[in-house]
Z-matrix of the N, CA and C atoms (Angstrom, degrees):
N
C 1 1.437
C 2 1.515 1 108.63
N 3 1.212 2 110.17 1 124.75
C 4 1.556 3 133.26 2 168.35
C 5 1.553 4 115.08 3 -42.49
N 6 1.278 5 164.68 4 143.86
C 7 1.098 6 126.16 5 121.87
C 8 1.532 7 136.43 6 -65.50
N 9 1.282 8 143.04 7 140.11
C 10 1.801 9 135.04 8 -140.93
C 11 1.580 10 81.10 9 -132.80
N 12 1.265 11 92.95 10 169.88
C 13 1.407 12 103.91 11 179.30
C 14 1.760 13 104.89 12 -64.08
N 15 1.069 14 129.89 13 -1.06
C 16 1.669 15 132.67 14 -161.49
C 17 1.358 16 84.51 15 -94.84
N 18 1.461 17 115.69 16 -43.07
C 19 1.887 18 101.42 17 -126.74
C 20 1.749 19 76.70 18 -94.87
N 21 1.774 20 118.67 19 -9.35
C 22 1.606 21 91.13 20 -172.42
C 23 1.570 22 105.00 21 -89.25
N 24 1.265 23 114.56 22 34.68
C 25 1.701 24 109.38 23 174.67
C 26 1.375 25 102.29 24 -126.43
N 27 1.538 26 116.64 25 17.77
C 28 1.776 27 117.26 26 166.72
C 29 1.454 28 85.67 27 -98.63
N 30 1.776 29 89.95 28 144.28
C 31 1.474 30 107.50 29 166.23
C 32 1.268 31 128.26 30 -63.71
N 33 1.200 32 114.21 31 114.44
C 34 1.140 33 143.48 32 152.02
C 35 2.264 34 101.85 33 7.82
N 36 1.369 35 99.10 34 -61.50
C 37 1.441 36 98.39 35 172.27
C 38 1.694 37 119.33 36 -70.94
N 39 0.948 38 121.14 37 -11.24
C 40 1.289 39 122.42 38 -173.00
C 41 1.687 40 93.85 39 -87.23
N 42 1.084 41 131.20 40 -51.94
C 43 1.430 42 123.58 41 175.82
C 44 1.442 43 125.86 42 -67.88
N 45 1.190 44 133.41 43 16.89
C 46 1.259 45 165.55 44 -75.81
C 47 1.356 46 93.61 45 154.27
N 48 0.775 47 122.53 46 -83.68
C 49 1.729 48 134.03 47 179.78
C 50 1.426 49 97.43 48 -55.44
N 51 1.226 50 115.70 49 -69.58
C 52 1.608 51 113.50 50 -148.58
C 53 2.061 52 88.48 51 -62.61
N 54 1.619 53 112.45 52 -65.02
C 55 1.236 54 85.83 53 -178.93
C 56 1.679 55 139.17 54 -42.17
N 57 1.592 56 115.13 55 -19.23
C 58 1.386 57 98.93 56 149.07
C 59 1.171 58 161.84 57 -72.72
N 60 1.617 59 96.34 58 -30.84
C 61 1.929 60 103.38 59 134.80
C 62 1.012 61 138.88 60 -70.95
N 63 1.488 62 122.25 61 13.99
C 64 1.466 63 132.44 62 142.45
C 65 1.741 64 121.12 63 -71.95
N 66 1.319 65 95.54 64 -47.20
C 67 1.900 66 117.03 65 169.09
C 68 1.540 67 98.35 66 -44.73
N 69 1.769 68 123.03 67 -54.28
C 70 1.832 69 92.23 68 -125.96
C 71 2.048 70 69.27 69 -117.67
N 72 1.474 71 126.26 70 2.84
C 73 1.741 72 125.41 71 133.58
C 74 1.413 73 99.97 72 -31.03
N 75 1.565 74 114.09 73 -83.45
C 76 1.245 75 101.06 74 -168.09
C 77 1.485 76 133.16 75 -64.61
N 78 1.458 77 103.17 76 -28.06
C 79 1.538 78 104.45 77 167.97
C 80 1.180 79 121.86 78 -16.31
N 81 2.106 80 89.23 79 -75.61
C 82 1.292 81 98.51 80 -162.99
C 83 1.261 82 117.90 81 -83.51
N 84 0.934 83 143.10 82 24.09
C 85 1.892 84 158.43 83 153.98
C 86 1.305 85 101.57 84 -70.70
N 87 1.197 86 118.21 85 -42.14
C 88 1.581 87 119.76 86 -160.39
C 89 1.993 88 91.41 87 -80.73
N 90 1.519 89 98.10 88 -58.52
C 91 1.732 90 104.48 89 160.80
C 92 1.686 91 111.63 90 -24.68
N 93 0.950 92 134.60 91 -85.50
C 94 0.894 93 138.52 92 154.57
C 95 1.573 94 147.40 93 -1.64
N 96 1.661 95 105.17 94 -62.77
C 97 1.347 96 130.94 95 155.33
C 98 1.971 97 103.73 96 -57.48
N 99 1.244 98 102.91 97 -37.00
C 100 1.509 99 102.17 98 -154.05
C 101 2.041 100 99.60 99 -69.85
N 102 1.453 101 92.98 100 -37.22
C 103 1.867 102 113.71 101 159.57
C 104 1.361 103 110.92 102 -38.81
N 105 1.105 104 101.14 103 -31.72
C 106 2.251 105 103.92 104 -148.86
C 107 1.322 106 77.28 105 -99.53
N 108 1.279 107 133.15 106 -85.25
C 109 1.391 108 126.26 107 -163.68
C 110 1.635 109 103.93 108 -99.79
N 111 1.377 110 126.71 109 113.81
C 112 1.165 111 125.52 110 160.47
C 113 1.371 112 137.07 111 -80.77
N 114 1.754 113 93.53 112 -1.72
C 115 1.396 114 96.59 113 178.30
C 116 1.697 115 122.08 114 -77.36
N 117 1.638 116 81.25 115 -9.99
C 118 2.032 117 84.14 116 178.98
C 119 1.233 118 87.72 117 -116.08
N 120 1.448 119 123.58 118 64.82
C 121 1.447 120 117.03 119 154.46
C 122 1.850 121 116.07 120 -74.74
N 123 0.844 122 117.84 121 -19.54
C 124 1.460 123 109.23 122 175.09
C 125 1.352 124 115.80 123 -94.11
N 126 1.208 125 104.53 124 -19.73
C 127 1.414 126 91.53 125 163.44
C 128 1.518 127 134.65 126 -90.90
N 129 0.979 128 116.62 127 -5.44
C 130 1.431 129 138.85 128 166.46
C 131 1.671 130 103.73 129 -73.77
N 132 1.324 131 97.60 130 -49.65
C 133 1.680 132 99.48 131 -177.45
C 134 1.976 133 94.23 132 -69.18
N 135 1.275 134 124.55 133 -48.15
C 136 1.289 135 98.68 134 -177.12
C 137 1.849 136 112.87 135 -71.51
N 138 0.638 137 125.78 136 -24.25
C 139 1.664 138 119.13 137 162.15
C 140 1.712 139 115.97 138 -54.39
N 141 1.418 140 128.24 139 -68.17
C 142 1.142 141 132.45 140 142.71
C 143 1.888 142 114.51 141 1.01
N 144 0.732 143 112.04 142 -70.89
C 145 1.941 144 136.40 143 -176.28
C 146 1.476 145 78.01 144 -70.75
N 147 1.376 146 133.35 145 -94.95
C 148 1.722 147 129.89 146 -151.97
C 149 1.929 148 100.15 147 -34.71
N 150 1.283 149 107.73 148 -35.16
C 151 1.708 150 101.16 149 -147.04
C 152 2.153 151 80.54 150 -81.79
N 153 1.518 152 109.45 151 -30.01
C 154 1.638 153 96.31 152 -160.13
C 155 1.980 154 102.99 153 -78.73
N 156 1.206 155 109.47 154 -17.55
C 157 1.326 156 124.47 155 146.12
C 158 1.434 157 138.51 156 -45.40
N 159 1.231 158 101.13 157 -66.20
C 160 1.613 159 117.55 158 165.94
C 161 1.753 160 99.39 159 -35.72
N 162 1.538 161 88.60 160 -78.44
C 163 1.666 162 96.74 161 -160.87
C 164 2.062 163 100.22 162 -76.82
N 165 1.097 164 110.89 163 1.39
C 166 2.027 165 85.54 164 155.98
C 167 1.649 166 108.83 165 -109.05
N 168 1.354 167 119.85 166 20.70
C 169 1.178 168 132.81 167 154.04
C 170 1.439 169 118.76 168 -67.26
N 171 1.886 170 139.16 169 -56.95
C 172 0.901 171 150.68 170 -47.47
C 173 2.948 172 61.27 171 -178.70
N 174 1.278 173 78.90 172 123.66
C 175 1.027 174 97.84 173 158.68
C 176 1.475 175 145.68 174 -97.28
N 177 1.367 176 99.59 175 108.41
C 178 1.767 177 105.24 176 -163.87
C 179 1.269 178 115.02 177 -58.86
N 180 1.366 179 139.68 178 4.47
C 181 1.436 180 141.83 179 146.17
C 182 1.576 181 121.10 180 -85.89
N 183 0.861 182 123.03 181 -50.63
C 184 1.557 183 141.87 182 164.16
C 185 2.280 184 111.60 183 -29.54
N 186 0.832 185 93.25 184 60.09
C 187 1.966 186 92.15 185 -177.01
C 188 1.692 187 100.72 186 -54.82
N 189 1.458 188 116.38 187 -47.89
C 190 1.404 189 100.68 188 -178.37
C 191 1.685 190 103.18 189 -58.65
N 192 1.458 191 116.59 190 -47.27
C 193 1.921 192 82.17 191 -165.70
C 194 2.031 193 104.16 192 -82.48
N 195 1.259 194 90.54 193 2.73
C 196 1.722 195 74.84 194 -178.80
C 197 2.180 196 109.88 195 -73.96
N 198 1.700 197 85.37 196 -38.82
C 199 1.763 198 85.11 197 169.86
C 200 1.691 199 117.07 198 -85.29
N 201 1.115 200 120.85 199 3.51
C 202 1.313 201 108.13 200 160.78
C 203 1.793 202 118.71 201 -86.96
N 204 1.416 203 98.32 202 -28.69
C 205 1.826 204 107.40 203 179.63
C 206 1.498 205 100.79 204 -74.20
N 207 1.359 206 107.07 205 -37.90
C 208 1.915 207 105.08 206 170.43
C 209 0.967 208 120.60 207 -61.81
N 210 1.233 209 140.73 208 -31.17
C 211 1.271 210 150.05 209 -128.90
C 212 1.955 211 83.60 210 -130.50
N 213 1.249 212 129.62 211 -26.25
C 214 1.661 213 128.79 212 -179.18
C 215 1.643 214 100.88 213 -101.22
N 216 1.323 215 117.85 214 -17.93
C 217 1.299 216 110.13 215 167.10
C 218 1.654 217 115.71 216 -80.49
N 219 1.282 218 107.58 217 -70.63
C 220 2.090 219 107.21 218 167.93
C 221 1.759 220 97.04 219 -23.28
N 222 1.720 221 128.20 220 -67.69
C 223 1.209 222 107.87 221 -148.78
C 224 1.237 223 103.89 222 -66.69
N 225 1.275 224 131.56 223 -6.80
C 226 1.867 225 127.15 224 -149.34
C 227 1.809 226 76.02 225 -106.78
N 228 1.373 227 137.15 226 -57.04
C 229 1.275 228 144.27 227 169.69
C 230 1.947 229 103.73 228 -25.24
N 231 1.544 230 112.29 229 -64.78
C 232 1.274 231 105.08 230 -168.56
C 233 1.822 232 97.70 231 -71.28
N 234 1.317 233 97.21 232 -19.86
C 235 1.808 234 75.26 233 -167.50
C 236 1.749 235 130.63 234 -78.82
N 237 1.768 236 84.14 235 -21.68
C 238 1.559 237 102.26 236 162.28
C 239 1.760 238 127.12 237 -63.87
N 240 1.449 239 95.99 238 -37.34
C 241 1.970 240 101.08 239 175.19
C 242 1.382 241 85.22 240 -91.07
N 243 1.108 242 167.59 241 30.69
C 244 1.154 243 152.61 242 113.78
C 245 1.395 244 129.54 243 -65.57
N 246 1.270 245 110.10 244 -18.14
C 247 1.919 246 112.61 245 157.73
C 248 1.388 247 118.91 246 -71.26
């Protein structure tokens, strides 16, 4: 997602938000996966940890890196329900 002249008059916290229900989307997929195959339970758990990293990296003023970390979570999101 682009930002448009619309989306730069949502607050700043609301994109903020939504990219964290993009984060803990993927979480819980990975949750999930970690069910299906338990043999890569640690590695699921270290992905899990990278993504809660990523996004408390990720500056709550900053909209460009908050929609670029949103925008790298959805694709990593579609690419996981895509296996």
């Amino acid at each position: 997602m682009t930002l448009t002249s619309s989306a730069t008059r949502i607050p700043t916290v609301v994109l903020y938000d939504i990219m964290h229900e993009a984060a803990t989307r993927v979480r819980g997929t990975l949750v999930a996966l970690q069910d299906q195959h338990p043999e890569n339970a640690d590695s699921y758990r270290q992905q899990r940890l990278a993504i809660a990293d990523l996004v408390n990296a990720v500056d709550a003023d900053d909209r460009a890196a908050i929609q670029r970390t949103t925008d790298e979570l959805r694709a990593e999101f579609d690419k996981l329900n895509a296996a």
